[in-house]
VOFI-457079 format. One line per field, with one value per residue (C-alpha): residue in one letter; x, y negated, z; residue number from 1. Coordinates in Angstrom, 3 decimals, padded with zeros to 6 digits. Each point is the difference from the previous one (the first is absolute). Example, Ala and Ser with C-alpha at 12.3 -4.5 7.8 and 13.67 -1.06 7.14 Angstrom:
<atoms>
koldren c(A,S) .
east c(012.300,001.370) .
north c(004.500,-003.440) .
up c(007.800,-000.660) .
keba c(1,2) .
</atoms>
This chain:
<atoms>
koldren c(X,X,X,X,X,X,X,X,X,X,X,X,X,X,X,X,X,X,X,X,X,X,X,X,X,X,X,X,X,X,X,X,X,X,X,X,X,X,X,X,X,X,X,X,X,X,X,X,X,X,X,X,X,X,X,X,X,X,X,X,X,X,X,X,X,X,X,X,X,X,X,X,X,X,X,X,X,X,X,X,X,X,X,X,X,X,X,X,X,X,X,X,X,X,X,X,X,X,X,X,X,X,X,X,X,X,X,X,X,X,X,X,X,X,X,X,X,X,X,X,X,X,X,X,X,X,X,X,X,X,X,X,X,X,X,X,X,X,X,X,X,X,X,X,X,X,X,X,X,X,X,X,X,X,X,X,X,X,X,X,X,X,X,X,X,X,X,X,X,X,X,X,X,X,X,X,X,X,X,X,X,X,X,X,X,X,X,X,X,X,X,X,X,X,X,X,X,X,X,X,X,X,X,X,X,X,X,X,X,X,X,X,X,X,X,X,X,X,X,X,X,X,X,X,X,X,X,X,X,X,X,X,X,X,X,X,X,X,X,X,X,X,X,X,X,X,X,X,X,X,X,X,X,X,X,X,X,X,X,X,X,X,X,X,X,X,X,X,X,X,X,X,X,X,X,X,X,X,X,X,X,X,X,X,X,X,X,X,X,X,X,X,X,X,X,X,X,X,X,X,X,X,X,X,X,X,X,X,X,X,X,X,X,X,X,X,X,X,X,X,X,X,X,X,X,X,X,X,X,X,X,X,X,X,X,X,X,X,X,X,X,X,X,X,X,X,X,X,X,X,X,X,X,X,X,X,X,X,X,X,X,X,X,X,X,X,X,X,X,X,X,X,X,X,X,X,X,X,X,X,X,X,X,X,X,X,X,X,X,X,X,X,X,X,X,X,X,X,X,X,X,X,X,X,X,X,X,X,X,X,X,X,X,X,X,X,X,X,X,X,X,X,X,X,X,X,X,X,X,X,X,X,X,X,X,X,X,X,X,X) .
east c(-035.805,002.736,-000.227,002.473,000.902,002.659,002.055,-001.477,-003.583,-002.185,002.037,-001.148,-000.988,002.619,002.721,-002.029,000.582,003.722,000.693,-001.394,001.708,003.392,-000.374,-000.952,002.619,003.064,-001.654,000.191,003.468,001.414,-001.114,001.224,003.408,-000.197,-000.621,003.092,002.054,-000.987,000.807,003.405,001.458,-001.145,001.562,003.032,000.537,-000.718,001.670,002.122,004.213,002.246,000.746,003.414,-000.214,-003.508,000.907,002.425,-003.474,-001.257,001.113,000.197,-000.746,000.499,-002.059,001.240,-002.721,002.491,-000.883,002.839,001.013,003.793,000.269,-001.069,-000.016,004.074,-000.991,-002.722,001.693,003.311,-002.179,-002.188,003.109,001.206,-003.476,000.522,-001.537,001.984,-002.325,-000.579,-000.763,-000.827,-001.745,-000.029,-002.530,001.577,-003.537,001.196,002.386,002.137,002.026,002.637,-002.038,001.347,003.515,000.195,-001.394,002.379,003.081,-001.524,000.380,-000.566,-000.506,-003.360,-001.346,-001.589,-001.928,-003.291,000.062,-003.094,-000.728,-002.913,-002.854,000.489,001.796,-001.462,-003.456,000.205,001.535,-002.623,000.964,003.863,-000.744,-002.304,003.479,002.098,-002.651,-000.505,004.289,000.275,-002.210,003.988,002.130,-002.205,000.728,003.915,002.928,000.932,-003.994,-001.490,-002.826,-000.286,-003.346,-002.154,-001.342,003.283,001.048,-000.212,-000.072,000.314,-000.437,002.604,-000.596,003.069,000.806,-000.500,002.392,-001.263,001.262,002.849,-001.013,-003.700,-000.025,-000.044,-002.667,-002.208,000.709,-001.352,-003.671,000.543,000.024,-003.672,-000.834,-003.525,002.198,-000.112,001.450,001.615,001.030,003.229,000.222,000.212,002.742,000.992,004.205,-000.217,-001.630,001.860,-003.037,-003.071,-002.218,002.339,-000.280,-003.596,-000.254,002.277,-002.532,-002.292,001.009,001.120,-003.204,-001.673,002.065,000.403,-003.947,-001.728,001.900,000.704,-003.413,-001.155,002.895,-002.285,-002.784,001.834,-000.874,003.252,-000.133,002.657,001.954,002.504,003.651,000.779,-002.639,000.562,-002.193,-000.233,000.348,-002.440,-002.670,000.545,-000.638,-003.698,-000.911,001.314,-001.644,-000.049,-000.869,002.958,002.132,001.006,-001.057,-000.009,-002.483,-000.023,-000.839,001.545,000.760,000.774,001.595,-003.291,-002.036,002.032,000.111,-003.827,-000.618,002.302,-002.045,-003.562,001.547,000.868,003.352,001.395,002.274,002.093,002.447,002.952,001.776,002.971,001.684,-000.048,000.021,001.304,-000.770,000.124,-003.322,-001.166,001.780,-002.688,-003.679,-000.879,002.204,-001.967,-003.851,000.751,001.385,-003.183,-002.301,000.827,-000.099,-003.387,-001.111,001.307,-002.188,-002.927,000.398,000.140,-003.335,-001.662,001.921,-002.461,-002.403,002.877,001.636,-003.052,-000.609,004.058,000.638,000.384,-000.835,-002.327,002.314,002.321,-002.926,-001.438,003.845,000.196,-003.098,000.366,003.607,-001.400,-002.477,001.909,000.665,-003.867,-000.005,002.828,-001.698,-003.562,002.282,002.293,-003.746,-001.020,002.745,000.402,-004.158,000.608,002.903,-002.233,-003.007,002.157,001.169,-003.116,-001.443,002.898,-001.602,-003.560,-000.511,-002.077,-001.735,002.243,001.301,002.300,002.189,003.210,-000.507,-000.786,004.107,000.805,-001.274,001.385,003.819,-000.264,-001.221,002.247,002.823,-000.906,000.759,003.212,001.061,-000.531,002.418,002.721,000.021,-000.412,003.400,001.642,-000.839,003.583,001.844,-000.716,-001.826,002.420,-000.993,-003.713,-000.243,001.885,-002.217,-003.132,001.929,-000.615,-003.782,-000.743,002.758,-000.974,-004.483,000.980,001.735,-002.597,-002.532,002.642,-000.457,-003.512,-001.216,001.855,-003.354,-002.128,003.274,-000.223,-003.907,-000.063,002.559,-001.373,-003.365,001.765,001.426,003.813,002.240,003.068,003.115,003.802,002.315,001.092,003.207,003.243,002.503,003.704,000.781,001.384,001.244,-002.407,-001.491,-000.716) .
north c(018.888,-002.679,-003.192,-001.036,-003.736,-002.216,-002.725,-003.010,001.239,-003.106,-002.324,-002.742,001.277,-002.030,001.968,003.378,-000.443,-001.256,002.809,002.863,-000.977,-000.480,003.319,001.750,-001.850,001.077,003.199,000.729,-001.724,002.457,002.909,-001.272,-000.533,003.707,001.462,-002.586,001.639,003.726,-001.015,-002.001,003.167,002.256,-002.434,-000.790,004.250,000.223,-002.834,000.982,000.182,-002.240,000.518,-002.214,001.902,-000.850,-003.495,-000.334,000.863,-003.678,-003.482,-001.657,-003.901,-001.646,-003.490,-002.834,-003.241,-002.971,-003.288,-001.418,002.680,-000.587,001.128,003.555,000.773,000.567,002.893,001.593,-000.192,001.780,002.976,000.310,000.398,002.730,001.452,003.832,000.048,001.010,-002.090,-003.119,-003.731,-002.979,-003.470,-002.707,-002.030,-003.607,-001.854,-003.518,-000.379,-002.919,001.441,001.969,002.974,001.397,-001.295,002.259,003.193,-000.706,000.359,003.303,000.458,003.810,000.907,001.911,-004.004,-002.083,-003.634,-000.765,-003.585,-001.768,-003.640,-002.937,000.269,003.630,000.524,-000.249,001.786,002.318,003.344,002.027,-002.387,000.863,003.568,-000.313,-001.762,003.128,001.940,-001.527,-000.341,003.958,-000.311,-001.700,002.616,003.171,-001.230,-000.347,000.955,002.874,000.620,-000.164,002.331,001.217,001.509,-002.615,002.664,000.997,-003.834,-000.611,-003.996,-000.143,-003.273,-001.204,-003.213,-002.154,000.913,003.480,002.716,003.425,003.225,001.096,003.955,-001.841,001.188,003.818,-000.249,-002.089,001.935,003.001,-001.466,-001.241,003.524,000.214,-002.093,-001.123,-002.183,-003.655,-001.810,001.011,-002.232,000.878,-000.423,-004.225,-000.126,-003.129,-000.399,-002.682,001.476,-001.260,-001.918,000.651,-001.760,001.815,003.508,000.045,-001.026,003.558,002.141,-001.735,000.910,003.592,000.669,-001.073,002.270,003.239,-000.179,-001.671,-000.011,003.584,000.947,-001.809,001.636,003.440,-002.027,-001.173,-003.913,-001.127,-003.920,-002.110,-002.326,-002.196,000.641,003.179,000.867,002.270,000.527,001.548,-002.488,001.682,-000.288,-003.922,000.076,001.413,-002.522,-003.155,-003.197,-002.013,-003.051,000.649,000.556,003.554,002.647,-002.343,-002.326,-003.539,001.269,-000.775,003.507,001.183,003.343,000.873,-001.073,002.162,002.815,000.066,-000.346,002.876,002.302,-001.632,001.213,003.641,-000.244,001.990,-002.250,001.194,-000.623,001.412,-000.750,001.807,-003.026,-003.450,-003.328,-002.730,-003.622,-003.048,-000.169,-003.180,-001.462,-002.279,000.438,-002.778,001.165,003.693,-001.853,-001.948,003.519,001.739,-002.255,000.130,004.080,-000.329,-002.699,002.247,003.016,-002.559,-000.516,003.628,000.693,-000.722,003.628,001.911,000.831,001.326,002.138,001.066,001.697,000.651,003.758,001.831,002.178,-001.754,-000.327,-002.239,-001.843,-000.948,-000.384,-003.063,-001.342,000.222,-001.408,-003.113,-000.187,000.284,-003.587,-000.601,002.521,-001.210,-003.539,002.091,002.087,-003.134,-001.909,002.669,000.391,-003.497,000.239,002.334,-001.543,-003.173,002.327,001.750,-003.360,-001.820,003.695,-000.539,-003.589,001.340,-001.754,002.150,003.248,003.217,001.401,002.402,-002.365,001.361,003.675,-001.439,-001.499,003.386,001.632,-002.859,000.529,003.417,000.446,-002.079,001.019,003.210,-001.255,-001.754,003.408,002.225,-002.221,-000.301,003.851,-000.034,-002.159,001.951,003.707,000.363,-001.057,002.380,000.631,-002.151,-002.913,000.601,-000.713,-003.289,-000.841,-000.137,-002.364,-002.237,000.309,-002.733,-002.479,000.809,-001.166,-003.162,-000.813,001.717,-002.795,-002.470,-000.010,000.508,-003.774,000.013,001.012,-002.861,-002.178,001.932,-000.291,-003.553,-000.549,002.192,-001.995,-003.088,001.475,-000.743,002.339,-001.713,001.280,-000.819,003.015,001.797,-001.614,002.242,-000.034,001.028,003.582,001.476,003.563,002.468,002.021,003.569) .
up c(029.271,000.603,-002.062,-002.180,000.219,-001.684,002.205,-002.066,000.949,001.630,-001.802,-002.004,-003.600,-001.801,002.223,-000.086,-004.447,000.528,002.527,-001.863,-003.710,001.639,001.762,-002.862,-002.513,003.151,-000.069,-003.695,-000.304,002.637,-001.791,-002.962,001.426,001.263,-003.543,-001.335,002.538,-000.862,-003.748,000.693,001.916,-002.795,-002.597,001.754,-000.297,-003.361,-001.458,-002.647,000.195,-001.355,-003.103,-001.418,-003.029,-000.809,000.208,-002.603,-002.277,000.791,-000.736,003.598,-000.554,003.195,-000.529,003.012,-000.282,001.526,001.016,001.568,001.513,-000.166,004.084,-000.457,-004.234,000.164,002.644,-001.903,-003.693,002.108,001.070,-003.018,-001.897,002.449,-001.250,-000.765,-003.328,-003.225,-001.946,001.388,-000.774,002.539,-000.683,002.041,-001.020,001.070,000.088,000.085,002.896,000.870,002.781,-002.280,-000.033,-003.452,000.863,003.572,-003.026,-002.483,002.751,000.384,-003.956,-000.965,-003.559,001.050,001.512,-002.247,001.371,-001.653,000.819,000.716,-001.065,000.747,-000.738,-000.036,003.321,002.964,-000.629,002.458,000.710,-002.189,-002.916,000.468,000.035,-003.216,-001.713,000.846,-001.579,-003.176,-000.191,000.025,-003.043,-001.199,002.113,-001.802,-002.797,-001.198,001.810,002.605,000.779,-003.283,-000.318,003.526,000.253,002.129,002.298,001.013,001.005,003.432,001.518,003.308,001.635,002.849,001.693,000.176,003.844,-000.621,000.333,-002.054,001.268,-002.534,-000.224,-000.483,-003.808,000.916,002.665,-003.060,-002.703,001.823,000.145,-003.585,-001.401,000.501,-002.908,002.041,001.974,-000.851,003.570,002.630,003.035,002.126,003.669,001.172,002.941,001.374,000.498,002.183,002.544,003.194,001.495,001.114,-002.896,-002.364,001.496,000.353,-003.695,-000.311,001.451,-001.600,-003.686,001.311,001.345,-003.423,-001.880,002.279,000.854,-002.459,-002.833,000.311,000.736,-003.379,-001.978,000.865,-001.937,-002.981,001.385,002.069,-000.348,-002.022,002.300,-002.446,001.833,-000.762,-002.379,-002.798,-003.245,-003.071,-003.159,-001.986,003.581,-000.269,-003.113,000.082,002.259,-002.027,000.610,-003.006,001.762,002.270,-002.262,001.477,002.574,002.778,000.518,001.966,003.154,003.635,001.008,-003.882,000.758,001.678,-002.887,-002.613,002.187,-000.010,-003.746,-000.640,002.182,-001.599,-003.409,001.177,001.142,003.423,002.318,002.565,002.568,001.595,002.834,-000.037,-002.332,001.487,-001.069,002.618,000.190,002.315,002.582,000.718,003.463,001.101,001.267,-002.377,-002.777,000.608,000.117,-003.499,-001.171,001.141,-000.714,-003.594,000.059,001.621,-002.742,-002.919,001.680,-000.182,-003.599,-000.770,001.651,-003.272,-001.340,002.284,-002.839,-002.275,002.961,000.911,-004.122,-000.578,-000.769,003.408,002.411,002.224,002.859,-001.485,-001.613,003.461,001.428,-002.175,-000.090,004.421,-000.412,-001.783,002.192,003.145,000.653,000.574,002.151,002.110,-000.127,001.567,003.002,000.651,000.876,001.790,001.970,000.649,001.139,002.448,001.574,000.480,000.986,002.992,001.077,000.340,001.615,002.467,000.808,000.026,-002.456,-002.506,001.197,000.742,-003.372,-000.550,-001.923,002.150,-001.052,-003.898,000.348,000.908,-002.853,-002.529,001.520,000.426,-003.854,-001.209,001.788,-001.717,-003.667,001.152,002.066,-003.115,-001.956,002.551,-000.020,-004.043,000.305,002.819,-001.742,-001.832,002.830,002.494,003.506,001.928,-003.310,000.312,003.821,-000.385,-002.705,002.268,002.113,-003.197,-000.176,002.715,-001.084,-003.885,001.071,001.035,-002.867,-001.939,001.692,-000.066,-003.625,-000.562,-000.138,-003.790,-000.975,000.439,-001.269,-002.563,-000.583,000.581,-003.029,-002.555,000.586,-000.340,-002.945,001.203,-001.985,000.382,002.343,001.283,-001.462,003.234,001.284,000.168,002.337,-000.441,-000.930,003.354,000.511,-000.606,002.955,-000.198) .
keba c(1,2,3,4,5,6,7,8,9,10,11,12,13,14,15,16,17,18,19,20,21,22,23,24,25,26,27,28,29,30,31,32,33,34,35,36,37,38,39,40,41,42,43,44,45,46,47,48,49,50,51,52,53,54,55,56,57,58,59,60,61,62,63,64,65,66,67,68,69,70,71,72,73,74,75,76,77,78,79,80,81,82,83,84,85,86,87,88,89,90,91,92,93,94,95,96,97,98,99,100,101,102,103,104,105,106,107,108,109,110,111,112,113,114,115,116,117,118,119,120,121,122,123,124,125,126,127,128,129,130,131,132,133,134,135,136,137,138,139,140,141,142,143,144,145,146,147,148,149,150,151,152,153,154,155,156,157,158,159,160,161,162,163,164,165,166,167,168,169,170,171,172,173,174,175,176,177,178,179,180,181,182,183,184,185,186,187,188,189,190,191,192,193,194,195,196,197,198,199,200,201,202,203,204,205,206,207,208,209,210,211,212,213,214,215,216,217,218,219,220,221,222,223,224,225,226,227,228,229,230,231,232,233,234,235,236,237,238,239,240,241,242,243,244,245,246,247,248,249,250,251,252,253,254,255,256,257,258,259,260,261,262,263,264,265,266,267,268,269,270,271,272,273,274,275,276,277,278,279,280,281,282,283,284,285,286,287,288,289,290,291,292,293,294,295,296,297,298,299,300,301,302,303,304,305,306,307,308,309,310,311,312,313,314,315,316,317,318,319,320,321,322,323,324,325,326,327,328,329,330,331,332,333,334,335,336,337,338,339,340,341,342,343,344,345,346,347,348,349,350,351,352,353,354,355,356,357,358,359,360,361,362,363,364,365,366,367,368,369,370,371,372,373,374,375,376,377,378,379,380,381,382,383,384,385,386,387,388,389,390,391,392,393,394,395,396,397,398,399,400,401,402,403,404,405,406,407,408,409,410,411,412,413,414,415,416,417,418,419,420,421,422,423,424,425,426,427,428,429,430,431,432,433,434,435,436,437,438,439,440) .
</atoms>
């Protein structure tokens, strides 16, 4: 009989524990990748058509949070008006800026664009607490005038970041989803227009990658995640999942589009995405720009963690109850296979030396790159697959480039770790940078 042995055996025991998790947690991940692809190309074909006519049913309010944002918030008020939605309203809600934020909106004056203006010690509470102003205002725009008595679950409020740049035909691609009246969210597709450098384009494939594997492959599930830009949900969803103490659906939290998206789906709610309808924003230009960005996505993952034991009781099919509960999960798993990794590495060097006894620390590296490398393959094909054979073999060109940055990025979660235990919740808005021509 031939004996079966693993590449960490004769290590110490504290490496023989390390080895095994992280092999088992790649393992699992990579098969769970594999069943997210399956799903994404079987949602992808049976998402449903446009429908332009459906979407004169809905109210469309398009809600921009601005905090001096007079750079970019001329561009994004221009586009949302060229919006195709017969019934439409869009609030910027002006939350205390000094840079002639509301000035640069009013130029764009369009008797469908109204400013909710923001005041201290109101303003400035963060982007949830914006949001939670628009909400309780359409308690005002329900009320009288041209949109009194609109049924609340045929309101949709979509949420554009001041940079961003929604798709115009974006209504008909929504409204489609919409007419299944389990839908509470969906999230478009996250491009990046300025895409002309490296840092830039890999945070492109980044977001396309999310949404044409991930995101599609949860859409299957009824679970897609909630991203803010470009996020679309129905008014009478936010309103089940009201915080009082918020003052609205969305809560103080550091990633609060993530947050919301979760409570709708503990309450019973499907989510979705589609990526046939963009929404375009600015990517971050600098590496320490991108690690303050990430850093405070990886922080506002942290603070969800604590949603496990609601996600893991919500009203689902059991594979998109253990989809989230993984997903929240994942950045301790990343933090066990980035130690690992980093273990071997040493392990193979110091075996190099002679050092420590032979180990098979070299053929352990193998197995890490050649797993991973696995997940990261699967979604460069997920975002070649409309584009044809000649797209999909470019595309794997991508998969080395796309690990480092990948690992480039993976120390955000200690940062991120090391602040939430400090309890350090505060953060620099995102700085903006002249609108430029838009790339395609």
């Amino acid at each position: 009989m031939i004996a079966f042995t693993l590449p960490f055996d004769g290590l110490p025991g504290w490496a023989q524990a390390l080895f095994s998790l992280s092999l088992a947690i790649v393992l699992a991940t990579l098969l769970w990748t594999l069943a997210l692809f399956v799903l994404s190309r079987r949602a992808l074909r049976a998402a449903p058509p446009a429908d332009p006519e459906g979407a004169d049913a809905y109210l469309w309010v398009f809600v921009v949070p601005a905090l001096n944002e007079a750079l970019t918030i001329g561009d994004s008020v221009a586009r949302l008006i060229d919006v195709e939605a017969r019934n439409k309203a869009i609030v910027v809600v002006d939350d205390g800026s000094t840079d002639g934020t509301a000035d640069v909106v009013a130029s764009r004056a369009q008797p469908e664009v109204e400013v909710l203006r923001r005041v201290p010690p109101n303003a400035r509470q963060g982007k949830g607490a914006a949001l939670n102003a628009a909400w309780g205002h359409l308690d005002r725009l329900l009320a009288v005038g041209s949109w009194a008595g609109w049924p609340r679950d045929r309101v949709i409020v979509c949420v554009v970041d001041a940079d961003g740049r929604l798709d115009p035909a974006a209504p008909a691609f929504v409204a489609a989803h919409f007419a299944d009246e389990r839908v509470g969210g969906l999230q478009t597709l996250v491009r990046i227009y300025n895409r002309s450098r490296v840092l830039t384009w890999l945070q492109d494939v980044e977001f396309s990658i999310t949404a044409l594997l991930f995101q599609a492959g949860r859409t299957r599930i009824g679970v897609a995640g909630m991203g803010g830009n470009g996020q679309f949900n129905r008014l009478a969803a936010l309103d089940t999942v009201a915080d009082d103490d918020a003052g609205g659906p969305w809560r103080r939290r550091l990633t609060e589009d993530q947050d919301v998206g979760l409570r709708l789906l503990e309450v019973g709610w499907r989510c979705v995405a589609d990526a046939r309808t963009t929404v375009a924003q600015q990517g971050v230009e600098s590496v320490r720009a991108l690690y303050r960005q990430r850093t405070r996505w990886a922080q506002g993952n942290l603070q969800a963690m604590p949603q496990i034991g609601g996600l893991s009781r919500m009203r689902r099919r059991a594979p998109g109850r253990a989809d989230q509960v993984a997903a929240l999960l994942h950045p301790i798993a990343q933090t066990i296979v980035g130690l690992a990794f980093l273990a071997s590495i040493v392990l193979w060097l110091l075996d190099l030396a002679n050092l420590v006894p032979r180990n098979g620390s070299w053929l352990l590296i193998l197995i890490f790159l050649a797993t991973g490398y696995g997940g990261i393959t699967l979604g460069c094909i997920a975002r070649a697959g409309r584009n044809g054979t000649g797209a999909l073999w470019s595309s794997l060109l991508i998969v080395p480039v796309y690990t480092v940055y990948t690992w480039m990025i993976w120390p955000v979660i200690w940062r991120a770790a090391v602040r939430l235990a400090l309890n350090k919740e505060g953060w620099a808005k995102t700085a903006r940078h002249p609108v430029g021509q838009q790339v395609s």
